[in-house]
N, C-alpha and C positions, 0 to 999 in steps of 0.2 A: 465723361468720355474717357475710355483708355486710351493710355499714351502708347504709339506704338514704337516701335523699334526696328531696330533695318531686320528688313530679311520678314518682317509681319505680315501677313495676308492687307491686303486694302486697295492703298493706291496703286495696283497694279504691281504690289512687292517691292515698292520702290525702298531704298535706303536714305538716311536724310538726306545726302549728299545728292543722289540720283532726283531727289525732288526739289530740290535747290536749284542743280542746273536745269530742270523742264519748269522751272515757274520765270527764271533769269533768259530760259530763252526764247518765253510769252512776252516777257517785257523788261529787255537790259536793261533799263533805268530805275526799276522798282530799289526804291531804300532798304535797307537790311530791317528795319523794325516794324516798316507796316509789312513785307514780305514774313519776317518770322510769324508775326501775329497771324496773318493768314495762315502759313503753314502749321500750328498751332490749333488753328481752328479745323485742320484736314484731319489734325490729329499726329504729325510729328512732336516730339518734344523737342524744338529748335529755337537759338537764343541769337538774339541781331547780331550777336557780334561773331557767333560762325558762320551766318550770312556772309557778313563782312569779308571774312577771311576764304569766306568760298567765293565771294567776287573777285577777289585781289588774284586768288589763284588761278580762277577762269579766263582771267583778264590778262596773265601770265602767260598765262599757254595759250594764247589768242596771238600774241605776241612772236609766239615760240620761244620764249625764256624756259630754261631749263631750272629749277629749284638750284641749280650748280653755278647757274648767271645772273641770280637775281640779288645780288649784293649780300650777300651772306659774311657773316663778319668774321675776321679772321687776324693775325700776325700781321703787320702790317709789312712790306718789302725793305722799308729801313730797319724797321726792328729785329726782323732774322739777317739780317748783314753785321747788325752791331752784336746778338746775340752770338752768330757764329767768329764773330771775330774774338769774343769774350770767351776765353776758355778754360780759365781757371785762377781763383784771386785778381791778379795784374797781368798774367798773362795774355798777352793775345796771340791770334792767329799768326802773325805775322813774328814776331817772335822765336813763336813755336819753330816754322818754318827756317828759322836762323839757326835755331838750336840742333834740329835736326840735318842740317847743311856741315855745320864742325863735326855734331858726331860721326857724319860721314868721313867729314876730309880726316879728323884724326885715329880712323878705323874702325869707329864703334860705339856703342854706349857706356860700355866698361872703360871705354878710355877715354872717352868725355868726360866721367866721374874723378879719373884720377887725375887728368886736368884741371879738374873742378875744385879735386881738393886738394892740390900743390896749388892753384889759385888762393884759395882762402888761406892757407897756410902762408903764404908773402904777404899777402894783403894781412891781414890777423895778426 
């Protein structure tokens, strides 16, 4: 038997997908591997574990989960606080913000510097 492919004359043109959700909505409880073997035998080339994965997702949006809600893995909210507070070597955020605060009050960044370096020169 030839395997078909989406979009092939047969079941009605169906795409594997389209024949997954009308065999899932015969009978929501069917297993993903006697469901593929069936669909197999329709003549899809379908494998239990896209079953699977086309359950999970029907099951999703039955729900109304968005693929955006469904725990999707990511940075976690401590980790970009400490990332952003990390800003270069030793520096942090907070720091920075200090740094930026004198060069203000002493006029500038040119003159932070040369404060910087009459600092190291007493100190040194």
């Amino acid at each position: 038997m030839a395997k078909r492919t989406m979009g092939e004359a047969g079941t009605g043109s169906m795409s594997k997908t389209q024949a997954i959700r009308a065999e899932l909505e015969k009978d929501p409880g069917a297993m993903p591997k006697p469901l593929a073997e069936k669909l197999r035998a329709m003549g899809y080339d379908v494998k239990p574990q896209y079953v699977s994965t086309m359950k999970n997702t029907l099951k999703r949006e039955a729900e109304g989960q968005t693929p955006a809600t469904t725990g999707r893995r990511g940075r976690p909210p401590a980790a970009a606080k400490k990332a952003a507070a990390r800003v270069s070597g030793d520096l942090s955020f907070e720091s920075l913000r200090k740094a930026k605060e004198l060069s203000a009050e002493l006029g500038g960044i040119e003159k932070a510097k040369e404060a910087l370096d009459a600092l190291t020169q007493l100190t040194g």
